[in-house]
Residue, then its C-alpha position, 0 to 999 in steps of 0.5 A: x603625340x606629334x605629326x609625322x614628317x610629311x611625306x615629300x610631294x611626288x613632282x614632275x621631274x621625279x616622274x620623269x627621272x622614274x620613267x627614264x630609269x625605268x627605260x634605261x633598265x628596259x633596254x638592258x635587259x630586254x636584249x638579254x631576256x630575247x637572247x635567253x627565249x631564243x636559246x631555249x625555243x625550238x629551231x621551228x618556232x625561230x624560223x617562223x620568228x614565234x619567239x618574243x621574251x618567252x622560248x616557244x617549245x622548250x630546247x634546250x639542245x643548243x646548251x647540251x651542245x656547248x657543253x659537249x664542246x671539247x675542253x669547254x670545261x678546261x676553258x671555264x676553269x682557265x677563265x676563273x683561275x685568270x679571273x681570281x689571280x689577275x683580279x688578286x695580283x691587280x688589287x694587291x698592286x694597285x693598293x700599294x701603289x695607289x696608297x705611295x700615290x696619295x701622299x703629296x710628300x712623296x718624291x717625285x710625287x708629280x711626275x709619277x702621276x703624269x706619267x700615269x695620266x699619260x699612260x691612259x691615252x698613249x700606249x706602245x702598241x700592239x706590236x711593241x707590246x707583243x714583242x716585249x711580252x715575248x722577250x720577257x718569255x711570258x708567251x704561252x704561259x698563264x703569266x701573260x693573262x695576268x703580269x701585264x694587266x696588273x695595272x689600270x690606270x682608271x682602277x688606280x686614279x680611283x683608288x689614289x683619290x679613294x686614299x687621298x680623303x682618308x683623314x690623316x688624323x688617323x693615320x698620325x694617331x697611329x704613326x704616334x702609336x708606333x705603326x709603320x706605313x705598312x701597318x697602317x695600311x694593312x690594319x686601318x686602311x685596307x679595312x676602311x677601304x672596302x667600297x672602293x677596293x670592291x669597286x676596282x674589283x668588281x672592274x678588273x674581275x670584268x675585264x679579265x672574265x670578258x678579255x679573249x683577244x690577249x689569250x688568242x694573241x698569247x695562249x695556247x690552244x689549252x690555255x684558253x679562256x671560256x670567252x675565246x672559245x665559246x667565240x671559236x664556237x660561234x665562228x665555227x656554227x655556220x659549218x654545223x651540219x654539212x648536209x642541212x639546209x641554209x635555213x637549219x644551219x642559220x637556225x642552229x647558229x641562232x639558238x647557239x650564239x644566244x645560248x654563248x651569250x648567256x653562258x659567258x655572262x650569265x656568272x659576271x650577272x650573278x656577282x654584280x648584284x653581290x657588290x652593288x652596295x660597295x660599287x656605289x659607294x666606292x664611285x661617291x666615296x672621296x670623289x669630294x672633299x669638303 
């Protein structure tokens, strides 16, 4: 029988790069595993500073209280139909617009793309944008979570470079075979493209779950999303209990914002894991052509 391969030495720089990952991993999490002990200690134990990455004294009265919040519920599903819908519209959108994009015949070709650089360093700002949110009557309405967030430039030059290494062999093959643009796209390259467009995914559905700052600026106390309530929550704990001391109230604020915390994360935790092995994948895939 033949030798095995060797097994490749372990050298000096692997080590380093090992520890450096293992560092970098620490620091993420380590703040969100405080934040969990903290939500689930005991007022006592957080005022004698007893809580480390363990809770001390199981509590969990801070979530029962978020959870009793008026409309927390609502809020949540506001978030998830905001996230689902823009996430939805931005990738249909995005997909069409990225594929016209990838084809160097295009007219006008260039200058669209300019344009779409541009747009990533200067914007209109927020009153101008304000204002012509208001004038296309989109102001309280759950559109304006949704139409104009549609587009992200990053998502889209991704997408762009993405459809730009597809080999056009394939897309000849099939124009011969008597497919349309269209065709091609929603039979050979949406079904090809999985780890880029689970990518831009993964990035819009972030952003529209985290966004709280639009909805304050053009929701409705009901329309809220979960992010900008459960920061209503936070502003409002230094005012629980009137009668308690300064120390309760800080105490109470404490185990409150921690239990925020892991409440609006904690879904967006759970996903990542689900698309990791296309969100690598969609970050290397035709960033090189060769």
């Amino acid at each position: 029988m033949k030798p095995q391969g060797k097994l490749r030495s372990v050298t000096m720089t692997d080590v380093i790069v090992n520890l450096i990952m293992v560092l970098v991993v620490l620091i993420c999490i380590v703040p969100f595993v405080f934040m969990l002990a903290l939500s689930l200690s005991t007022p006592e134990a957080i005022v004698n500073n007893q809580v480390s990455l363990l809770p001390v004294g199981f509590n969990i009265e801070a979530y029962k209280q978020i959870f009793t919040y008026p409309n927390f519920f609502k809020a949540y599903g506001n978030t998830i139909f905001y996230t689902v819908g823009g996430t939805a519209i931005s990738l249909v959108v995005s997909i069409f617009f990225a594929y016209a994009m990838s084809k160097p015949f295009l007219y006008g070709h260039k200058l669209v793309m300019k344009l779409i650089v541009f747009s990533m360093f200067f914007s209109g700002g927020l009153i101008p944008t304000y204002l012509l949110i208001s004038n296309l009557h989109l102001t309280g309405t759950a559109w304006a979570m949704l139409i104009p967030f549609a587009i992200n430039q990053f998502n889209l030059i991704i997408l762009i470079s993405f459809f730009r290494a597809f080999p056009t062999e394939v897309e000849e093959a099939a124009v011969i075979d008597g497919l349309s643009y269209f065709g091609i796209l929603r039979r050979i390259v949406v079904p090809l493209s999985t780890p880029a467009i689970a990518t831009i995914g993964l990035y819009t559905a972030v952003f529209f779950w985290n966004d709280w700052f639009n909805g304050l600026i053009y929701l409705n106390a009901t329309q809220y999303p979960v992010m900008l309530f459960l920061r209503n929550i936070v502003n409002g704990t230094t005012m629980v209990g009137d009668g308690a001391g300064m120390a309760d109230r800080s105490t109470i604020a404490m185990s409150i914002k921690s239990a925020v915390i892991i409440t609006s994360t904690l879904p967006i935790i759970i996903l990542y894991p689900m698309l990791q092995r296309f969100f690598v994948a969609g970050l290397t895939l035709g960033s090189v052509k060769g």
